[in-house]
C-alpha positions as CSV (number, residue, x, y, z in Angstrom):
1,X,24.9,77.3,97.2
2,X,25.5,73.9,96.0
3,X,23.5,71.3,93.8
4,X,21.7,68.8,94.8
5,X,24.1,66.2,92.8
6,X,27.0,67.5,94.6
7,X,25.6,67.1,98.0
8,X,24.6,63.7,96.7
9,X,28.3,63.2,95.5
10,X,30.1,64.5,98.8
11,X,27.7,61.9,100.8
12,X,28.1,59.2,98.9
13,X,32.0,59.6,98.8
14,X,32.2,60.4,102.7
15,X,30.7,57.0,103.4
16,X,32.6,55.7,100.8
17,X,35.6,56.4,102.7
18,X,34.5,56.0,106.1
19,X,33.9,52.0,105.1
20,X,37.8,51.9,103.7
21,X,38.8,53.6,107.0
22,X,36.6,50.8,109.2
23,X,37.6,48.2,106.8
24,X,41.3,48.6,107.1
25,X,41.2,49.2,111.3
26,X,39.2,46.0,111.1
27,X,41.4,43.9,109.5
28,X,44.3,44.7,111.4
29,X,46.4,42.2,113.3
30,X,45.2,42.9,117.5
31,X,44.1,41.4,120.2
32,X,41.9,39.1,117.8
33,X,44.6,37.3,116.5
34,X,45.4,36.2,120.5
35,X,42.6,34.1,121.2
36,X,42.8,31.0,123.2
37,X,42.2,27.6,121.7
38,X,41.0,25.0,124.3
39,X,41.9,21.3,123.5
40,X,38.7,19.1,124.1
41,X,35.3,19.4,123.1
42,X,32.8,22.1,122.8
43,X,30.0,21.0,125.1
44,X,26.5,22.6,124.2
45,X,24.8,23.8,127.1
46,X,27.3,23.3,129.6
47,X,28.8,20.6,131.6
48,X,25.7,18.5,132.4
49,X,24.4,19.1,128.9
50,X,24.2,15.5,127.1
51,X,25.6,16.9,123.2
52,X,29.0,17.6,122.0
53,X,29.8,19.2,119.0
């Protein structure tokens, strides 16, 4: 049966690499990288809203 500190050890390293695996799908290039960039301003709270940012 195993040891406390090995259980401890497998858990730790299985989330250890489960946040290098969702790190690197994260950062890679996909539809993220497409995104649209409007000319004009950004109104806040629509078009009869009275700021711009």
């Amino acid at each position: 049966m195993y040891s406390a500190g090995e259980i401890l050890l497998f858990l730790i390293g299985a989330s250890f690499g489960l946040f290098i695996l969702i790190s690197l799908l994260v950062m890679l290039p996909g539809r993220s990288a497409q995104r649209r960039v409007e000319a004009g301003p950004v109104w806040l709270g629509g078009p009869s809203g009275a700021s711009a940012a």
